[in-house]
N, CA, C and O atoms as a Tinker XYZ file with bonds, in Angstrom:
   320  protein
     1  N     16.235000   -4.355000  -28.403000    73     2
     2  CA    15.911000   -5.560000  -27.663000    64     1     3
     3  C     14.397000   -5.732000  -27.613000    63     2     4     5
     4  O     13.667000   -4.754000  -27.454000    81     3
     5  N     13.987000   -6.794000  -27.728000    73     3     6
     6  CA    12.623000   -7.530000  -27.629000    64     5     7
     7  C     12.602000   -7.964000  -26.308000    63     6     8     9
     8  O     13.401000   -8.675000  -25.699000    81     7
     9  N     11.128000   -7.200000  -25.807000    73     7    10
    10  CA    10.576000   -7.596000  -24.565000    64     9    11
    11  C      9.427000   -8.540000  -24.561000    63    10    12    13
    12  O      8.435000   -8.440000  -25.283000    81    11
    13  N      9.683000   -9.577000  -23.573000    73    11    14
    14  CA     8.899000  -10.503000  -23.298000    64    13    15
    15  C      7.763000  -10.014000  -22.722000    63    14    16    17
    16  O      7.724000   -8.950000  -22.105000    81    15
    17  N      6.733000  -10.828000  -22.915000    73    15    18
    18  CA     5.649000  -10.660000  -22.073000    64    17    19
    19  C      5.401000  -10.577000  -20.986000    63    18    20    21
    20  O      4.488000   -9.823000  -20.650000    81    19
    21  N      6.173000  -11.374000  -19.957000    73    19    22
    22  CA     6.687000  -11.124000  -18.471000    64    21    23
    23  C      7.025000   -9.758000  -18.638000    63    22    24    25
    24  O      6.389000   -8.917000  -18.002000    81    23
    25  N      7.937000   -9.420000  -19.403000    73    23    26
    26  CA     8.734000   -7.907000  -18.381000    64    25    27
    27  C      7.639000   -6.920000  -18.831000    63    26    28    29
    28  O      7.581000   -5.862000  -18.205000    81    27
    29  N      6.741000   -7.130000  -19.860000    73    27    30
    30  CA     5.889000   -5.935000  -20.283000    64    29    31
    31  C      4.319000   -6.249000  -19.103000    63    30    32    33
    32  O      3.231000   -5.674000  -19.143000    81    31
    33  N      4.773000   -7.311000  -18.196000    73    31    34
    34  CA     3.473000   -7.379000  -17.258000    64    33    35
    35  C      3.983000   -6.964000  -16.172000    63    34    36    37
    36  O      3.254000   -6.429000  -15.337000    81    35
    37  N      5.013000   -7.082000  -16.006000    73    35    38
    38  CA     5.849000   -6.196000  -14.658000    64    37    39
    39  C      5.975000   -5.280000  -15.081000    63    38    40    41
    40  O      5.507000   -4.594000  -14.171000    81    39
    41  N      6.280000   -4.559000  -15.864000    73    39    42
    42  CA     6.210000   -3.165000  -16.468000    64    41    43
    43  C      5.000000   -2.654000  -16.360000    63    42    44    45
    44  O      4.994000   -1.469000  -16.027000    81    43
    45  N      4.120000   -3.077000  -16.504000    73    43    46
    46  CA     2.448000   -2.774000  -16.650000    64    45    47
    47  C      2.091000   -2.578000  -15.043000    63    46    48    49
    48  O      1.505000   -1.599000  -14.582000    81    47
    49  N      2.547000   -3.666000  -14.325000    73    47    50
    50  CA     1.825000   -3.676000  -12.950000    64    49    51
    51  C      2.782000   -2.880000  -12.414000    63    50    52    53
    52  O      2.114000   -2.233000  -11.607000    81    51
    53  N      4.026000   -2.448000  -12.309000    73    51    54
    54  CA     5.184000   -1.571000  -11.190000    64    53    55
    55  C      4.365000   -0.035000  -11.805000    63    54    56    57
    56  O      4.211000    0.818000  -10.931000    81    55
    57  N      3.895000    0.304000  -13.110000    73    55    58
    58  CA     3.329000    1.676000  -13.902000    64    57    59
    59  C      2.277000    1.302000  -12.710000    63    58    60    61
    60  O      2.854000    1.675000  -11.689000    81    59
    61  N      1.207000    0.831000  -12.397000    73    59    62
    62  CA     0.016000    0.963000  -11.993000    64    61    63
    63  C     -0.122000    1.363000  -10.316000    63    62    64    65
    64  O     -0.678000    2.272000   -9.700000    81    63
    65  N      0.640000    0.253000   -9.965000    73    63    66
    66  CA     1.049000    0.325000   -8.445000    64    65    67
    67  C      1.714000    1.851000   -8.224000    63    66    68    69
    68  O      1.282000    2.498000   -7.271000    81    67
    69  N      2.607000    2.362000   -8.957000    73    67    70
    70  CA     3.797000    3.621000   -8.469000    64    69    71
    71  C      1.965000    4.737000   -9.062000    63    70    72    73
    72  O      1.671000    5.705000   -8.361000    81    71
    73  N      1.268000    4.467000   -9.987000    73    71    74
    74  CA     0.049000    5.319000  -10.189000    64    73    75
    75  C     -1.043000    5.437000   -8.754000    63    74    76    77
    76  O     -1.741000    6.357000   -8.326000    81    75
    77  N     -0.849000    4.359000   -8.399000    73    75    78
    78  CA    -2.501000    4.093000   -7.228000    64    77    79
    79  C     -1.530000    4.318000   -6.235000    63    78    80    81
    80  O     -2.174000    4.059000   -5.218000    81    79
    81  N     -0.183000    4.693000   -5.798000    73    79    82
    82  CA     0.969000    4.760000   -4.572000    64    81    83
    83  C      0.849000    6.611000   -4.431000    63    82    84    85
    84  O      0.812000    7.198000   -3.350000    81    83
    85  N      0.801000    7.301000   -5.827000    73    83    86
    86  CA     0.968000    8.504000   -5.838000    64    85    87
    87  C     -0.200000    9.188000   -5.227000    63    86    88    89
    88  O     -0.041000   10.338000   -4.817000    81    87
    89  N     -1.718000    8.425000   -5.089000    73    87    90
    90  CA    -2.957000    8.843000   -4.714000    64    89    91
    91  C     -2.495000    8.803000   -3.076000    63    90    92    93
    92  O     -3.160000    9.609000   -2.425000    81    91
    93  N     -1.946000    8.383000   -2.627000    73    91    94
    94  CA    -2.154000    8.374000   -1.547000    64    93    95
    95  C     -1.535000    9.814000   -0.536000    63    94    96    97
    96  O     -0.533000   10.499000   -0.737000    81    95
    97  N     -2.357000    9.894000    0.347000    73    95    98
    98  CA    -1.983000   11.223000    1.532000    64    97    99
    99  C     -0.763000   10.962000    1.748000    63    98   100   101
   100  O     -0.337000    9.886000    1.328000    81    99
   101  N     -0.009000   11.725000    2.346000    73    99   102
   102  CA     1.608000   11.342000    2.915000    64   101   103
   103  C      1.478000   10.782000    3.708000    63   102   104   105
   104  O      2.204000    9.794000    3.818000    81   103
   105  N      0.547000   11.045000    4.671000    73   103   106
   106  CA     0.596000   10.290000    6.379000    64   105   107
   107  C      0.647000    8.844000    5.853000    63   106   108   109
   108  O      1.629000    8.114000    5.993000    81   107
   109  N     -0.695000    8.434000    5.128000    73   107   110
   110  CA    -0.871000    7.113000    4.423000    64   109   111
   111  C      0.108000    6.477000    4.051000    63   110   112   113
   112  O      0.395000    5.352000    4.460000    81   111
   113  N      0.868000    7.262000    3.057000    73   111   114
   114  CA     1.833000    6.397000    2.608000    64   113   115
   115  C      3.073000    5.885000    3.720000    63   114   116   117
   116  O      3.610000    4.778000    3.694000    81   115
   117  N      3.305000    6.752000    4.482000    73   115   118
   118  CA     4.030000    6.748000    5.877000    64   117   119
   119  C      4.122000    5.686000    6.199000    63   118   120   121
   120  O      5.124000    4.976000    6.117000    81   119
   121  N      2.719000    5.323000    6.763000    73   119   122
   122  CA     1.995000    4.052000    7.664000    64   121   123
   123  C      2.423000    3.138000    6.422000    63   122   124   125
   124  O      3.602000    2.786000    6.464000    81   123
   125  N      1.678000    2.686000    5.317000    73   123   126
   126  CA     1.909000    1.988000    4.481000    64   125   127
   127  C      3.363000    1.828000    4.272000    63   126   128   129
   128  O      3.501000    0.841000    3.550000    81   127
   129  N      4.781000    2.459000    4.637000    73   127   130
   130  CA     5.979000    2.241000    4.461000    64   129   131
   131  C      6.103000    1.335000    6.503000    63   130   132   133
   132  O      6.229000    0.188000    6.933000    81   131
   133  N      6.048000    1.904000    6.753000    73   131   134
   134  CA     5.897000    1.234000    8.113000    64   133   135
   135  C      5.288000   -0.136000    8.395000    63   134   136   137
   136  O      5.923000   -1.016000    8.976000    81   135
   137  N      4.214000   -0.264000    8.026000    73   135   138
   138  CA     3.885000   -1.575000    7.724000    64   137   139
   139  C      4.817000   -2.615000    7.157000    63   138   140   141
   140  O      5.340000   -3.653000    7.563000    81   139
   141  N      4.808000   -1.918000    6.071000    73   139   142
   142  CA     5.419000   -3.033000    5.059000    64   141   143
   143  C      6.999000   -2.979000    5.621000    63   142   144   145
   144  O      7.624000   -3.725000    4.867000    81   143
   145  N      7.875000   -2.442000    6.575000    73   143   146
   146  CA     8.842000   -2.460000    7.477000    64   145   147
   147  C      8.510000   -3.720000    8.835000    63   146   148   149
   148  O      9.339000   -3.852000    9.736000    81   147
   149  N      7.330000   -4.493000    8.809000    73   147   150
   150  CA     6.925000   -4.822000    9.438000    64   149   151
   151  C      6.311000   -3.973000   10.950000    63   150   152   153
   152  O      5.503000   -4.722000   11.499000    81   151
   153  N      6.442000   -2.981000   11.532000    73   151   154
   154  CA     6.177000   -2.496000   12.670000    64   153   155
   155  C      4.385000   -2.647000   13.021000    63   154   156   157
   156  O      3.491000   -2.748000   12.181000    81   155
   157  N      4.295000   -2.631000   14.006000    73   155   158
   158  CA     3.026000   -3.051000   14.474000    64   157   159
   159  C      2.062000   -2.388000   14.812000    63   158   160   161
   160  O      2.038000   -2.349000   16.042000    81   159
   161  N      1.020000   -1.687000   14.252000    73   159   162
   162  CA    -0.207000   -0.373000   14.840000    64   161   163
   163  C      0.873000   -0.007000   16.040000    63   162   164   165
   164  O      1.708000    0.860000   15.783000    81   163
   165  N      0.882000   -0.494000   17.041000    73   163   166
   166  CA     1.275000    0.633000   18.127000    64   165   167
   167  C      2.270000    1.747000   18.177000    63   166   168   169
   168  O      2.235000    2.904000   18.596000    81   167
   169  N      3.363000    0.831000   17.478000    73   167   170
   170  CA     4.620000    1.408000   17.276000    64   169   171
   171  C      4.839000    2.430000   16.619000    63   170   172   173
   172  O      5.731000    3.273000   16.716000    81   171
   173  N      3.535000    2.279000   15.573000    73   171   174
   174  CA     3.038000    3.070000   14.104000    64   173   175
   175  C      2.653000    4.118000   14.919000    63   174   176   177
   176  O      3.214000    5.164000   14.594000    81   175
   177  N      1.860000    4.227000   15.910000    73   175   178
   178  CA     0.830000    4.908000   16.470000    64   177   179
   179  C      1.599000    6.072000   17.346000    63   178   180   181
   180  O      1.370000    7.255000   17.593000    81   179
   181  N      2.507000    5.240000   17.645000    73   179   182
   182  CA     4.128000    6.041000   18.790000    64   181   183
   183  C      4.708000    6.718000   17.567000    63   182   184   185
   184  O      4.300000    7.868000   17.406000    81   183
   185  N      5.553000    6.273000   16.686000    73   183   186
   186  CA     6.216000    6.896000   15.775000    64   185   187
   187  C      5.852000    8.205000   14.916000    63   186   188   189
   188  O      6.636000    9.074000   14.536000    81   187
   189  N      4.299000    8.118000   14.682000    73   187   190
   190  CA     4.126000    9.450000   14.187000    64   189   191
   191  C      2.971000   10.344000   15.431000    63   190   192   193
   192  O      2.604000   11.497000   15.203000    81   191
   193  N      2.668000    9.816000   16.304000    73   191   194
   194  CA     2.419000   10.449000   17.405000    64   193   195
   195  C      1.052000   10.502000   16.877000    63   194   196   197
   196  O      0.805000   11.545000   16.271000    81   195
   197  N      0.064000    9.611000   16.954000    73   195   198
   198  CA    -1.383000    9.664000   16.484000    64   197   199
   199  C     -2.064000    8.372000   17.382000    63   198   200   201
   200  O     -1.341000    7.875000   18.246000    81   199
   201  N     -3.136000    7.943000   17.235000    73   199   202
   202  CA    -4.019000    7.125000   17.755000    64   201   203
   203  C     -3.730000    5.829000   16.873000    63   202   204   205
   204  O     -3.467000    5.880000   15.672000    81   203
   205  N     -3.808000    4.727000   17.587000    73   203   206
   206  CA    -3.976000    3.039000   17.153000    64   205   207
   207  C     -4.940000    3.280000   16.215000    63   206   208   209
   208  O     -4.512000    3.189000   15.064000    81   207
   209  N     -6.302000    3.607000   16.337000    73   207   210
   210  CA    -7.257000    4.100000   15.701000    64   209   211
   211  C     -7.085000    4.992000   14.224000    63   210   212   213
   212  O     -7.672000    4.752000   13.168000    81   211
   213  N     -6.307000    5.858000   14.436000    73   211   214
   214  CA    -5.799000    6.784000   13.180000    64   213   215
   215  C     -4.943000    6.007000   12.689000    63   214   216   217
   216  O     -5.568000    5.709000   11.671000    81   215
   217  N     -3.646000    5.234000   12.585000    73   215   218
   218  CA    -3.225000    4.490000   12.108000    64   217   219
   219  C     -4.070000    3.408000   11.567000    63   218   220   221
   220  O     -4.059000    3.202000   10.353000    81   219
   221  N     -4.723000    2.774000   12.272000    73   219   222
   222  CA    -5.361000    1.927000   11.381000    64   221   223
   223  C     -6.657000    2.737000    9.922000    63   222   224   225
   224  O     -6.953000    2.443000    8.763000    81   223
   225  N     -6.949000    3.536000   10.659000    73   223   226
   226  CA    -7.937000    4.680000    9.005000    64   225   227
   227  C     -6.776000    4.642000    7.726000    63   226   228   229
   228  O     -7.007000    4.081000    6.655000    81   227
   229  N     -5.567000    5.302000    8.029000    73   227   230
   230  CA    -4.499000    5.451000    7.461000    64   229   231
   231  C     -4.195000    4.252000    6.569000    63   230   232   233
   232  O     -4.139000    4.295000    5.340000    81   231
   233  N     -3.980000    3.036000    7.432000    73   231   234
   234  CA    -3.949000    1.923000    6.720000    64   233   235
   235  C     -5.260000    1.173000    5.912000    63   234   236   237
   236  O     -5.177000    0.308000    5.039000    81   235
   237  N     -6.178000    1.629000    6.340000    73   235   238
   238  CA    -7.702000    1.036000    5.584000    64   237   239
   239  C     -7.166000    1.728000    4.074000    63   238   240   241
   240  O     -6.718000    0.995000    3.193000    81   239
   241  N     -7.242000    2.807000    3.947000    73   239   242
   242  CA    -7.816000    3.835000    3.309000    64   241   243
   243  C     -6.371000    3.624000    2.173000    63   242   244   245
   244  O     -6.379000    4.041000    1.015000    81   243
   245  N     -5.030000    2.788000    2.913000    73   243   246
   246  CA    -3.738000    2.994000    1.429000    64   245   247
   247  C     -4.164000    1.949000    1.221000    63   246   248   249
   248  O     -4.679000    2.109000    0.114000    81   247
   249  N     -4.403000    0.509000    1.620000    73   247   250
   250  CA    -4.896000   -0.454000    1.217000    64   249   251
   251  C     -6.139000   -0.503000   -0.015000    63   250   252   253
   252  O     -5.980000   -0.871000   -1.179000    81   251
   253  N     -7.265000   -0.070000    0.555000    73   251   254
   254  CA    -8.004000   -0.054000   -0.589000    64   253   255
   255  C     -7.719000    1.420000   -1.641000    63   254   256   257
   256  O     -8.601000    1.520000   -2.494000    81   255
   257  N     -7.135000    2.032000   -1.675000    73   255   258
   258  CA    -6.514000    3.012000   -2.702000    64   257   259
   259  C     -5.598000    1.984000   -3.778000    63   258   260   261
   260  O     -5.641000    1.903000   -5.006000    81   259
   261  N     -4.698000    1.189000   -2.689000    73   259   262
   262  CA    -3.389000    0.680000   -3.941000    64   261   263
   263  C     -3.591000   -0.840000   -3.892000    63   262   264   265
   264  O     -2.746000   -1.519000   -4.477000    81   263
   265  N     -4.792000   -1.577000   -3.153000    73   263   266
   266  CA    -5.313000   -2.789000   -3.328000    64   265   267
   267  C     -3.685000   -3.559000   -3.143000    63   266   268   269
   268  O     -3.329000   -4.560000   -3.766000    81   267
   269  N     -3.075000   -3.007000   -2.404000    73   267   270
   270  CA    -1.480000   -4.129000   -1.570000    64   269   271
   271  C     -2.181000   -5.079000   -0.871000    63   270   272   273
   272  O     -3.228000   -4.747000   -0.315000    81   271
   273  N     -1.730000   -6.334000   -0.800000    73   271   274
   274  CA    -1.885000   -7.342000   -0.102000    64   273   275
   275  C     -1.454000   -6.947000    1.670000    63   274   276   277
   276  O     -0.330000   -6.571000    2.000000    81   275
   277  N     -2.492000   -7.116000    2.538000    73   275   278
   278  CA    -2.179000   -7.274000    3.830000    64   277   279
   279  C     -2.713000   -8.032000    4.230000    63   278   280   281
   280  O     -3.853000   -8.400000    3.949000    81   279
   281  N     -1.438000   -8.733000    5.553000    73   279   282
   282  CA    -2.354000  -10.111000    5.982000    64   281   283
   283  C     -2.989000  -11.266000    5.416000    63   282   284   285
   284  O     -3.846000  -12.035000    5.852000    81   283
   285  N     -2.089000  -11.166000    3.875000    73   283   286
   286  CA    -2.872000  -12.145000    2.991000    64   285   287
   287  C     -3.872000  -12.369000    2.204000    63   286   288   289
   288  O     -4.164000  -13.218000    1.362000    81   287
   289  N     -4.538000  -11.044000    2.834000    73   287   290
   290  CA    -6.093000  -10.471000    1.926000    64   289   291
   291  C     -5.757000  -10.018000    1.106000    63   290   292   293
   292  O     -4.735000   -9.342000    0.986000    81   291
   293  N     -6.976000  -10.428000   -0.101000    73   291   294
   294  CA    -7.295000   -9.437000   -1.847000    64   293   295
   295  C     -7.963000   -8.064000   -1.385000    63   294   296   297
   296  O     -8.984000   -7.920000   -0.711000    81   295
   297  N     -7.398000   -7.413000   -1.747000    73   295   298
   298  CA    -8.193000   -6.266000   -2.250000    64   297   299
   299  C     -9.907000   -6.248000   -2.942000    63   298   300   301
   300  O    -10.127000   -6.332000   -4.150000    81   299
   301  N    -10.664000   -6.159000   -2.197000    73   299   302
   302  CA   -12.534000   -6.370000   -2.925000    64   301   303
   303  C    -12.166000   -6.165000   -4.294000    63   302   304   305
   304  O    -10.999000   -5.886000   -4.572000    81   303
   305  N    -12.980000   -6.268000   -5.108000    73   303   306
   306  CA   -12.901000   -5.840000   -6.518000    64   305   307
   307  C    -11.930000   -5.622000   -7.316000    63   306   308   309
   308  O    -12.052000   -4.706000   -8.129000    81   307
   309  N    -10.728000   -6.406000   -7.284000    73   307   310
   310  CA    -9.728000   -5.996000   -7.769000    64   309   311
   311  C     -9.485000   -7.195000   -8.980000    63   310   312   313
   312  O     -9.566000   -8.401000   -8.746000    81   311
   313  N     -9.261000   -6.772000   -9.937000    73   311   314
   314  CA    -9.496000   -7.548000  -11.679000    64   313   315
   315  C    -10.686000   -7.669000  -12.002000    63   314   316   317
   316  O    -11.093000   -8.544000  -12.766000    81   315
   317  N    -11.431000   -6.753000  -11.427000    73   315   318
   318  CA   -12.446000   -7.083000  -11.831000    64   317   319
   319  C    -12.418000   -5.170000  -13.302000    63   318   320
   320  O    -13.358000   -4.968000  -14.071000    81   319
């Protein structure tokens, strides 16, 4: 079978994302699964028993690692 250019750019970007997903700390990725569950810093903050504050480092730090969209924001430098 012949692959289209679509599936070899989703192929390209799901390889890159599961690459820049594997960099991340566990806690990180945690929060970053939590998030994207929708739950809210606090809840985040209750659930693994850490600071509003540490949750949000957690989330800075998977964000600009795997450049995911939060809140609608680009990732700085990203295609570039």
């Amino acid at each position: 079978m012949v692959s289209t250019e679509p599936e070899r750019v989703r192929r390209s970007l799901r390889a890159e994302l599961s690459e820049r997903l594997s960099t991340l700390a566990p806690q990180q990725f945690r929060v970053l699964l939590m998030l994207a569950d929708g739950k809210l810093n606090k809840q985040i903050a209750y659930d693994l028993n850490v600071s509003e504050a540490t949750v949000k480092a957690h989330m800075t730090a998977a964000v600009r690692a795997t450049c995911v969209f939060v809140w609608g924001s680009v990732c700085p430098g990203a295609g570039r």
